[in-house]
C-alpha positions in Angstrom: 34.4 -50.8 -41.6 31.0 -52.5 -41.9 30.7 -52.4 -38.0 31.4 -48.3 -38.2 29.0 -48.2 -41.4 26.2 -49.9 -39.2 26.9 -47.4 -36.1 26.4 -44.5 -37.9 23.3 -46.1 -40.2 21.6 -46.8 -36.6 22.4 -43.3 -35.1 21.2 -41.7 -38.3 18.1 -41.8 -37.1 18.4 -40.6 -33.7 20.8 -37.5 -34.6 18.0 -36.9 -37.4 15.1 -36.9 -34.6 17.1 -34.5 -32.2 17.4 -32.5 -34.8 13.9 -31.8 -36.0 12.9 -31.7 -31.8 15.5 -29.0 -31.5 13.8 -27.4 -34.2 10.1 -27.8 -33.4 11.1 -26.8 -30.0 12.4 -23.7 -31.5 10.0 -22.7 -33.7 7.3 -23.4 -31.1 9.5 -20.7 -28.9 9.8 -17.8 -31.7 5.7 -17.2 -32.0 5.6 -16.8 -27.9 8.4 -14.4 -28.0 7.2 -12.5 -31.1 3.0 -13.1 -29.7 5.0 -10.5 -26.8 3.4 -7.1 -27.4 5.5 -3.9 -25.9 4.4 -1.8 -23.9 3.5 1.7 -25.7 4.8 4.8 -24.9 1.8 5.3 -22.6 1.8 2.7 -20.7 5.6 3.7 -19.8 4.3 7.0 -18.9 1.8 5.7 -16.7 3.1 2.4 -15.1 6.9 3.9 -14.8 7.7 7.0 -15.1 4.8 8.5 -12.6 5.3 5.7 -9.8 9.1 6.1 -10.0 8.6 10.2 -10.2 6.5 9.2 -7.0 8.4 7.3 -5.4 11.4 9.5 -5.8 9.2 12.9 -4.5 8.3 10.4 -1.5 11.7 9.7 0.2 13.0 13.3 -0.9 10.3 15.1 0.1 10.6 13.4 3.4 13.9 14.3 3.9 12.8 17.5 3.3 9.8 18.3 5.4 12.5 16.7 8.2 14.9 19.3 7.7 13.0 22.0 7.0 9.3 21.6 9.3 10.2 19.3 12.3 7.9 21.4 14.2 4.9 20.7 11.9 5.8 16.9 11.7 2.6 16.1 13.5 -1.2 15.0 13.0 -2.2 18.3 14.0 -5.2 17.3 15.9 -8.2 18.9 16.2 -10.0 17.3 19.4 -9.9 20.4 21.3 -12.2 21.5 19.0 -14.8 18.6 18.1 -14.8 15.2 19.9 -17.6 13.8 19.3 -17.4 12.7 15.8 -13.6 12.3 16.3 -14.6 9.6 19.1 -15.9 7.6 16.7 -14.4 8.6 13.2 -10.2 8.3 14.3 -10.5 4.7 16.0 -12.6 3.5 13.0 -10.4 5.1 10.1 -7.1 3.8 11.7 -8.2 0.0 12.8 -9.3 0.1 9.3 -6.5 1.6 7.6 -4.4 -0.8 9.6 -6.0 -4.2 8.4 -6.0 -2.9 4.4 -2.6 -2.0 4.7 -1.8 -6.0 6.0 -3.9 -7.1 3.3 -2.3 -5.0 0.6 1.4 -6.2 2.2 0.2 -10.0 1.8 -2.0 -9.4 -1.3 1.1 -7.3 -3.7 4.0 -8.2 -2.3 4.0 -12.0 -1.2 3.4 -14.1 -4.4 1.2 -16.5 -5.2 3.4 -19.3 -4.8 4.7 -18.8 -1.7 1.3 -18.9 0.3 0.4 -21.5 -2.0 3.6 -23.2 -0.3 2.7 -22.7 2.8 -0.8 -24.3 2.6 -3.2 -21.8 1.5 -5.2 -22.2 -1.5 -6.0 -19.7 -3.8 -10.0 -20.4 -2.9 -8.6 -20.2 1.0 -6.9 -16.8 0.1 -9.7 -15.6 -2.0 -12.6 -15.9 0.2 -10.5 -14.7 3.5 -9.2 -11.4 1.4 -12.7 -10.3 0.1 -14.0 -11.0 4.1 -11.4 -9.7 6.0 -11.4 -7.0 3.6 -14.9 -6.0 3.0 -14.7 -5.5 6.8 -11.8 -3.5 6.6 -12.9 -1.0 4.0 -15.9 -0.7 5.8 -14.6 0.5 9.1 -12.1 2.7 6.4 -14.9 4.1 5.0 -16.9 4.6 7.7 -14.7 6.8 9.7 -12.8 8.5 6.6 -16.2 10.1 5.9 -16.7 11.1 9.6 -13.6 12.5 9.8 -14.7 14.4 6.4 -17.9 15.6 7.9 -16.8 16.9 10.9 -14.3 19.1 8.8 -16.9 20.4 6.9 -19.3 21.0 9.1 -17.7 22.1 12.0 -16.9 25.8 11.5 -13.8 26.0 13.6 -12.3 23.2 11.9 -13.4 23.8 8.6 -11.4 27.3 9.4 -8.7 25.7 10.2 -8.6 23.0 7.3 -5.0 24.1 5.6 -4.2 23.7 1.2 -2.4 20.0 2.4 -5.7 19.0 4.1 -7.7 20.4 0.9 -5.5 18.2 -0.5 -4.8 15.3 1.2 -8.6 14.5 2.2 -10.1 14.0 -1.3 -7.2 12.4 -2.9 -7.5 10.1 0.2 -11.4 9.6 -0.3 -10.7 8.8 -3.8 -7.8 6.0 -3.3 -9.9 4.0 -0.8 -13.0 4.5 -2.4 -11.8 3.4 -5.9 -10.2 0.4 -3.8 -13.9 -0.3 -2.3 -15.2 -0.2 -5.6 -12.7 -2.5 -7.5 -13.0 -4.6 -5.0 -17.1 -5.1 -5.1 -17.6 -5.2 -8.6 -14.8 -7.5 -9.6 -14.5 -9.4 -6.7 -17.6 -9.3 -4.5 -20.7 -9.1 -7.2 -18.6 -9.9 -10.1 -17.0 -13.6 -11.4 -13.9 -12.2 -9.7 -10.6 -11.3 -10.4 -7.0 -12.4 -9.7 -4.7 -9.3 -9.2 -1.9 -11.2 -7.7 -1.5 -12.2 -11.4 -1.6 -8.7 -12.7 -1.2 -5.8 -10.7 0.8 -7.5 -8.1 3.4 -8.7 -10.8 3.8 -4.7 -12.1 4.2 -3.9 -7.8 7.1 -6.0 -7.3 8.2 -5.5 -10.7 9.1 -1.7 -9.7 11.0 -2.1 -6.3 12.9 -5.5 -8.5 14.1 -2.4 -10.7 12.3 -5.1 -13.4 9.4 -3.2 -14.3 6.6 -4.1 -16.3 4.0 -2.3 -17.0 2.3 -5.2 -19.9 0.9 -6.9 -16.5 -1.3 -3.8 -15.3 -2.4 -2.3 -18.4 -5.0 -5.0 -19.3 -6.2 -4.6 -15.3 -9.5 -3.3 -15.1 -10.1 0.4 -14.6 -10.9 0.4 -11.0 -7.8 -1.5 -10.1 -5.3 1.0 -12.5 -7.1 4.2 -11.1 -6.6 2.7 -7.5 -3.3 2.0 -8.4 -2.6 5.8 -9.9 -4.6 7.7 -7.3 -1.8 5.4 -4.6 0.8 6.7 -6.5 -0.5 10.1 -6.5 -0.9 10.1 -2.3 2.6 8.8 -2.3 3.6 11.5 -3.9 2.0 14.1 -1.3 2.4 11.8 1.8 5.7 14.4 2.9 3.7 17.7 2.3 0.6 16.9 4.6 -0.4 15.1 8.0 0.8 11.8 7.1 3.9 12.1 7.7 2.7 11.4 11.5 2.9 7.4 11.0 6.6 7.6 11.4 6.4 9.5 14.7 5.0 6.8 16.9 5.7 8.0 20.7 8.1 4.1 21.2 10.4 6.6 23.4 7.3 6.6 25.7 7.4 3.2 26.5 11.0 3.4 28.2 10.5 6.9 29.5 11.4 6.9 33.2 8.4 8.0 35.6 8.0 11.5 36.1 7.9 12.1 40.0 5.3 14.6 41.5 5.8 16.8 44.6 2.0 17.5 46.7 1.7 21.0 46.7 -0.2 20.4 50.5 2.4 18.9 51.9 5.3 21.3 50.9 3.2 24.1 52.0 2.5 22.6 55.5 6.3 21.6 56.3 7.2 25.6 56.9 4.2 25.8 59.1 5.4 23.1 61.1 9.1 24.1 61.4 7.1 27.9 62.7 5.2 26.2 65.7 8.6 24.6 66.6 10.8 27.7 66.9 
């Protein structure tokens, strides 16, 4: 009895301390989840409902255009009539669309952990993604607005300039130049900002079917108009040129050789066969 009485006297204590860490750990937990402020109804709207109302007009629409335009499913190119600025303009726009899409790949969907994991450091990361992409948007810009001049300036293809390229072009123009711009002034000439932390966790948030629009709607303005403006050309991608990138000619690479006849030599073989008679 006095051996039981001491046991329980000496665990008194401990019991007593688990207790009030279970309860300071707790109430430390309760303020963080009540701190948690919802999202409002407009940031639903805005970092929900449109990019999944996008996203959904994407794929169906380019079902769609399949179905129903397979003929138009091309670039429709214009070098017939202009070269010159095209020359210059296309290899520019597309070298650069190319790298900013491979930085947007790594910089929204691959978190931070994992290219911490595999050696890079988030100054390594940093200073390689503003380089990489400074040059980047600048070959983007650079041949987007060539592209745009010779449209406008050339008559014949201004004439030809249809309501998805009145369209396409200046939703286009905005989306990379609101890029550029958040870009420079966070990132470039400002103390910089880490968007893997913010946007990035609303990106994968959406295809996770775990969205979470709380992580973008403190962004800065240039990175949510950038991100709404993408959303927006998503949404047209199926009505205009775009729809092009899916098209690439990989049947051409295992196309057998097409075999030519010289007209000379088909015409002199009667001739011959003439003399000989």
């Amino acid at each position: 009895m006095t051996a039981t009485t001491v046991m329980m006297a000496t665990n008194a204590p401990t019991a007593t301390h688990a207790a009030h860490t279970t309860t300071a750990t707790h109430a430390a937990a309760v303020p963080h989840a009540a701190g948690a402020v919802p999202a409002s109804a407009a940031d639903l709207l805005l970092w929900v409902g449109v990019p999944y109302a996008c996203l959904a007009v994407f794929a169906a629409g380019h079902v769609w255009r399949y179905r129903r335009d397979q003929f138009g499913w091309t670039s429709r190119t214009s070098q017939l009539l202009e070269h010159r600025w095209l020359r210059w303009g296309s290899p520019l726009f597309h070298l650069g669309a190319f790298m900013v899409i491979a930085g947007h790949v790594v910089g929204l969907a691959v978190p931070a952990s994992w290219t911490e994991a595999a050696g890079i450091g988030e100054h390594t990361y940093h200073t390689v993604a503003v380089g990489a992409g400074s040059v980047a948007g600048a070959a983007m810009v650079a041949g987007l607005g060539m592209l745009c001049a010779r449209r406008l300036l050339t008559r014949r293809i201004r004439l030809g300039t249809d309501r998805s390229d009145k369209l396409l072009f200046p939703l286009l123009s905005a989306t990379v130049l609101l890029g550029i711009s958040a870009t420079a002034a966070h990132n470039v000439l400002g103390p910089g900002y880490d968007y893997r932390s913010t946007v990035s966790v609303w990106f994968r948030g959406l295809f996770a079917l775990q969205p979470r629009p709380e992580a973008i709607a403190d962004a800065p303005l240039l990175f949510r108009l950038h991100a709404l403006t993408a959303c927006l050309l998503f949404a047209a991608w199926p009505f205009t040129r775009l729809v092009h990138v899916w098209s690439a000619p990989v049947g051409y690479l295992t196309r057998p050789y097409l075999v030519y006849r010289r007209r000379a030599a088909t015409a002199a073989a009667p001739s011959r066969a003439g003399r000989a008679a």
